[in-house]
C-alpha positions as CSV (number, residue, x, y, z in Angstrom):
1,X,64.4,109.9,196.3
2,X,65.4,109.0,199.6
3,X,69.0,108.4,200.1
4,X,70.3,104.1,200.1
5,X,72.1,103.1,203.2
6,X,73.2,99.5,203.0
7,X,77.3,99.7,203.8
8,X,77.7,95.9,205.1
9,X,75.4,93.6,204.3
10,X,75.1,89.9,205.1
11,X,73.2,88.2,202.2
12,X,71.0,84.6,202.7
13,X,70.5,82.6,199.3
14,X,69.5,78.8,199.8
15,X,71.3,78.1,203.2
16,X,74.5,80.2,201.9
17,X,75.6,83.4,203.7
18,X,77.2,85.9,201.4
19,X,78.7,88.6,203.7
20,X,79.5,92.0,201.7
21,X,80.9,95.6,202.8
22,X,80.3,98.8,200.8
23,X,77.2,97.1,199.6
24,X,76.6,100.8,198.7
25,X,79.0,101.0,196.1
26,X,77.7,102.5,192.9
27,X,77.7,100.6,190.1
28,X,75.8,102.4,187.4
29,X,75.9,106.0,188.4
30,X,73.0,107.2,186.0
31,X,71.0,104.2,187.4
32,X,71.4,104.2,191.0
33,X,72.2,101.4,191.0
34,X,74.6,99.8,193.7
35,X,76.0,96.4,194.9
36,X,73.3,95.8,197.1
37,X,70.6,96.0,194.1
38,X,73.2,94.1,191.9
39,X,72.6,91.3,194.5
40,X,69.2,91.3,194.6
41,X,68.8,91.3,190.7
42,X,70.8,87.4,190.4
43,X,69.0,86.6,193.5
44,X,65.3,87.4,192.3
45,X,66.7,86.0,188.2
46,X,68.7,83.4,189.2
47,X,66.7,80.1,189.1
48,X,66.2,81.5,185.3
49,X,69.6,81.9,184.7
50,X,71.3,79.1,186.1
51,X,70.3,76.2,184.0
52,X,72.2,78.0,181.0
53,X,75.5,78.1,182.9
54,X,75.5,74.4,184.1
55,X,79.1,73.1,183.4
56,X,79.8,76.0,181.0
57,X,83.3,78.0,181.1
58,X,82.7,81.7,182.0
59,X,84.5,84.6,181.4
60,X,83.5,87.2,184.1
61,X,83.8,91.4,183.7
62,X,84.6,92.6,187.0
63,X,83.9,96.3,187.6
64,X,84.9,96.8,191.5
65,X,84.1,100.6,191.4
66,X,81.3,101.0,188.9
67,X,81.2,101.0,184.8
68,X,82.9,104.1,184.5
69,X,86.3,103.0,186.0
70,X,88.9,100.4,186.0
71,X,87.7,96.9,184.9
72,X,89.3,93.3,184.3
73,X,88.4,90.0,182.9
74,X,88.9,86.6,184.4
75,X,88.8,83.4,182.6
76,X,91.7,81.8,184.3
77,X,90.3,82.1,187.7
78,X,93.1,82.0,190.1
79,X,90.9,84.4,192.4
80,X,90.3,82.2,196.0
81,X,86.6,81.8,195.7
82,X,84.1,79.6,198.0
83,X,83.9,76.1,196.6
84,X,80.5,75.8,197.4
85,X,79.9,78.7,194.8
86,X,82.5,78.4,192.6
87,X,84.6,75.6,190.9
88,X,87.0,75.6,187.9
89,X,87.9,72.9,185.2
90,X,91.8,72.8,183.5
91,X,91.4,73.7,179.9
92,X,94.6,73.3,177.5
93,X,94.7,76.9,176.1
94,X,96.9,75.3,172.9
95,X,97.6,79.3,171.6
96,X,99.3,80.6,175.0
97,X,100.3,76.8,176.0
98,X,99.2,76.7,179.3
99,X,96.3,75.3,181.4
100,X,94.1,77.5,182.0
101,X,91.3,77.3,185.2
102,X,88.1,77.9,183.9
103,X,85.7,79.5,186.3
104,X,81.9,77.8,186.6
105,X,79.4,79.0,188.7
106,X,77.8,76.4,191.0
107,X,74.6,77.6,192.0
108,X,72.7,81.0,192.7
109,X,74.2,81.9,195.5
110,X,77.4,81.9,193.3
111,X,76.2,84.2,191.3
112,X,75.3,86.7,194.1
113,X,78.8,86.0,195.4
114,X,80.4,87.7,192.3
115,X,78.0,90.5,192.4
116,X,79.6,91.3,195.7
117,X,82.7,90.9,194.5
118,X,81.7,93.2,191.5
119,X,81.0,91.0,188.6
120,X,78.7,92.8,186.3
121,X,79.1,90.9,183.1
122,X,78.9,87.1,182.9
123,X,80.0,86.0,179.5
124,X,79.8,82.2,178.5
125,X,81.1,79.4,176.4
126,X,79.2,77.6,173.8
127,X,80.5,74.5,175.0
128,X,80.2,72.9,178.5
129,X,82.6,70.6,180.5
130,X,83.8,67.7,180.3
131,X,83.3,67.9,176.5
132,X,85.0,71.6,175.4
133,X,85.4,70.6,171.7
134,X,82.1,70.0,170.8
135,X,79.4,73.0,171.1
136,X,75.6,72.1,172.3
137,X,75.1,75.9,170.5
138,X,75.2,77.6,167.3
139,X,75.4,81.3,168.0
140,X,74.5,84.4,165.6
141,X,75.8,87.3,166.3
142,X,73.5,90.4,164.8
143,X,76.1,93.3,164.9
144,X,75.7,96.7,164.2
145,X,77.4,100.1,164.2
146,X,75.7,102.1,167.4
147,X,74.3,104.6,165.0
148,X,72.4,102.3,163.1
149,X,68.7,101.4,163.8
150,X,67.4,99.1,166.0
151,X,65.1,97.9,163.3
152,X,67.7,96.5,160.7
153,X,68.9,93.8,163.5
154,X,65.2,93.1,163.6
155,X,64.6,92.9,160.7
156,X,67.7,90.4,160.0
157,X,66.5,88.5,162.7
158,X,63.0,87.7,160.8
159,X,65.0,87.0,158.1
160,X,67.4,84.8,160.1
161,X,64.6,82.7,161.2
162,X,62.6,82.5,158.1
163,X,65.7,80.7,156.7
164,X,66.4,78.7,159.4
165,X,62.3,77.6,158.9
166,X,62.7,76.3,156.0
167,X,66.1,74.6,157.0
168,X,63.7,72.9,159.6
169,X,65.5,74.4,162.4
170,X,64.1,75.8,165.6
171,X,66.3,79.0,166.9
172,X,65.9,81.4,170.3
173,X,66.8,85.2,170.0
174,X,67.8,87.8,172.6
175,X,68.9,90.9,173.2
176,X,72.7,91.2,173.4
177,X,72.6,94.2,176.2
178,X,74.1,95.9,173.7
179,X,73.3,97.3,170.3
180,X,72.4,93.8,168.7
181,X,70.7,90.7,169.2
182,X,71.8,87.2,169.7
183,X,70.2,83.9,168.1
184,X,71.2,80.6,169.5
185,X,70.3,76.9,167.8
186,X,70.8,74.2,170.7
187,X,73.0,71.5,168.9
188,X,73.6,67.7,169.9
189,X,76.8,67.5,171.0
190,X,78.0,65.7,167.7
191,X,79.8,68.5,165.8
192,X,83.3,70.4,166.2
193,X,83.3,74.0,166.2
194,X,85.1,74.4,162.8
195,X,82.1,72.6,161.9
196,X,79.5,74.7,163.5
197,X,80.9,78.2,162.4
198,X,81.1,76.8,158.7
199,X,77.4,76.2,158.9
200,X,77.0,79.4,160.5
201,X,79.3,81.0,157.6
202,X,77.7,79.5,154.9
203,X,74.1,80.5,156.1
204,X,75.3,84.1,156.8
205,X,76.8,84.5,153.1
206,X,73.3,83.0,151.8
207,X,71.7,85.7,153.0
208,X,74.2,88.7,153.0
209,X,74.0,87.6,149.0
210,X,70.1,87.4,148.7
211,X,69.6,91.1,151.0
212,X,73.3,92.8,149.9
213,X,71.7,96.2,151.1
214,X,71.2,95.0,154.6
215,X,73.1,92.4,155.8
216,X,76.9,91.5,155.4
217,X,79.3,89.1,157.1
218,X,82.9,89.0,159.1
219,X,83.9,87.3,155.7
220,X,83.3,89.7,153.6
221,X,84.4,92.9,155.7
222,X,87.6,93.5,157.1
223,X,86.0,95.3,160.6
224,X,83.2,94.0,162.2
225,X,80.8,96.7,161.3
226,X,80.2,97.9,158.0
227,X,78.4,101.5,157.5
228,X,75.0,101.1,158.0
229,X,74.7,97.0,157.6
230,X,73.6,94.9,159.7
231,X,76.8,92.3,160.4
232,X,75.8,88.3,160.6
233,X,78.5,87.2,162.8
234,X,79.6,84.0,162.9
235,X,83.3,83.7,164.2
236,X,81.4,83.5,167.9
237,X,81.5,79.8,167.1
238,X,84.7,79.1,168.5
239,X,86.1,77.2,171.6
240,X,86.8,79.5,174.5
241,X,85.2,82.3,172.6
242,X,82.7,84.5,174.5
243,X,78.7,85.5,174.6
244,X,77.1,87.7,176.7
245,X,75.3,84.8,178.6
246,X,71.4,85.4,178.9
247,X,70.3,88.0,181.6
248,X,73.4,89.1,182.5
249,X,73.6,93.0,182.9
250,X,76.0,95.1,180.6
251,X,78.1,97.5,182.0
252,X,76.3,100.5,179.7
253,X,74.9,103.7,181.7
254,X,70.8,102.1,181.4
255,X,72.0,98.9,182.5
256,X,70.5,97.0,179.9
257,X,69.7,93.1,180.5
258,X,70.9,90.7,177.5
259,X,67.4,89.7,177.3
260,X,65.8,86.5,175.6
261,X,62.8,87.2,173.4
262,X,59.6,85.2,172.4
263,X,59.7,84.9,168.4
264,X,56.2,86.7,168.3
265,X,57.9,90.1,170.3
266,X,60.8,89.8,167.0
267,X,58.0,89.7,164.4
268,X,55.8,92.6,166.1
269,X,59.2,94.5,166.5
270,X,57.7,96.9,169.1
271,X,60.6,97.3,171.6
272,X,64.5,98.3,171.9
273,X,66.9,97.2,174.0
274,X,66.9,99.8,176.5
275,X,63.1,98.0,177.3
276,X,65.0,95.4,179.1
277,X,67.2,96.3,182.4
278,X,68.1,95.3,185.8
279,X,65.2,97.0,186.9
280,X,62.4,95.9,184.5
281,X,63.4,92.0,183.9
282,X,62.4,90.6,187.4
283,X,58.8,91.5,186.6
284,X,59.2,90.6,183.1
285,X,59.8,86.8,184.1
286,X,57.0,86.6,186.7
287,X,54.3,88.1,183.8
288,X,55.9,86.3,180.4
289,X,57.9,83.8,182.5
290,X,61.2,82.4,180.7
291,X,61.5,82.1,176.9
292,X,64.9,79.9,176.8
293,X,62.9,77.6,179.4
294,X,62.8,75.2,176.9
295,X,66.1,76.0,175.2
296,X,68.0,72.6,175.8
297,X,65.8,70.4,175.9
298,X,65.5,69.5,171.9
299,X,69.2,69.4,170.7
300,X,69.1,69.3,167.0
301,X,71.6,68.0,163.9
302,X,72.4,70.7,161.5
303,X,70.4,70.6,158.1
């Protein structure tokens, strides 16, 4: 493979120019993958990505000399970024009693901003401003030890969504990026969080009760894994709590993409999450196109 040469770099995206040095950097060593490509992944996903992270609160994994070094989390963004690609809302972080800037990306190019500033991870609220208390998203968390199979969070997920069926509620999974999978209900705006994660709670002992062998909660287990179960997570239903936001990378050595799924790829169950990476998901939306597409458009009361 021929050597990549790309030390400075100055980046066009939608009238912005996004100047970058060691654009060579690499960021995923068993990838080779390096700034430059990081760039061009949220440039070629972007338009997909950005209508999730209108108005929402990020917190953003920076990894300024690959996944395998030093790393550092901002959600009170005191870093000097471009207005035009970044802005921040106060939030009134009641635990620590301060105000807290909360970073927001405005637009694509803002995204390919914080890839050159070595942003790997995007993780997101499931609130959006001005409104912070009340959620537009229930979020389940399908959580497992890394040596458990693939096919137990699968086959929670079918579970998952035959229950929330019969509840008369529409759901969208994804991958997590990780080991896991995500499943997200769009809400109306009309519920607090302690509201939401009791829902989410009640639901998750329902079914932790009816398939004991497979699935468990946070509620009933001290750690978040237990052995080989698969662990129905609720507690992301939080304010200021985090989740992997959909198609951001994950700073693992295949650079998996948290991914979202059709319903029909769940129930066929043919696929793992290594499937989906920075190099695979660009010509996954041009041949499937996007299955959160439709993800906000039908906010829903809880059952």
């Amino acid at each position: 493979m021929p050597e990549k040469n790309y030390k400075y770099f100055s980046y066009e995206v939608d009238g912005f120019t996004i100047e970058s040095k060691h654009a060579d950097k690499l960021y995923w060593p068993e990838e080779d993958i390096r700034k430059k490509d990081l760039m061009d992944y949220y440039h070629a996903i972007g338009d997909y990505m950005m209508p999730f992270l209108e108005n929402r609160p990020l917190t953003l994994h920076f990894f300024p000399y690959g996944i395998h070094r030093f790393s550092f989390y901002k959600r009170d963004y005191d870093i000097n970024a471009p207005e035009e690609f970044i802005t921040t809302y106060p939030y009134n972080e009641v635990s620590q009693n301060k105000i807290m800037n909360v970073p927001v990306v405005k637009n694509k190019a803002g995204l390919v901003y914080l890839a050159s500033r070595g942003c790997l991870e995007i993780h997101a609220w499931g609130s959006t401003y001005p409104d912070f208390e009340h959620p537009d998203l229930a979020i389940f968390d399908l959580d497992i030890d890394p040596n458990t199979p693939f096919e137990k969070v699968i086959e929670t997920a079918k579970i998952l969504k035959k229950e929330l069926d019969q509840r008369n509620i529409k759901a969208f999974p994804k991958t997590s990026g990780g080991t896991g999978m995500h499943v997200y209900i769009p809400l109306k705006k009309i519920y607090t969080f302690d509201q939401v994660r009791e829902w989410t709670l009640d639901v998750a002992l329902k079914l932790s009760k009816e398939h004991p062998d497979l699935i468990t909660t946070n509620k009933e287990q001290r750690k978040t894994h237990s052995g080989d179960k698969v662990v129905l997570d609720y507690l992301q239903n939080a304010i200021t709590r985090n989740t992997a936001a959909p198609y951001t990378p994950r700073a693992n050595p295949e650079a998996k993409v948290s991914t979202p799924l059709l319903w029909v790829e769940v129930e066929k169950g043919d696929f793992s999450p290594a499937d989906f990476t920075i190099k695979t998901i660009p010509k996954r939306l041009k041949i499937i196109g996007d299955p959160f597409e439709n993800l906000f458009k039908n906010p829903q009361e809880l059952s």
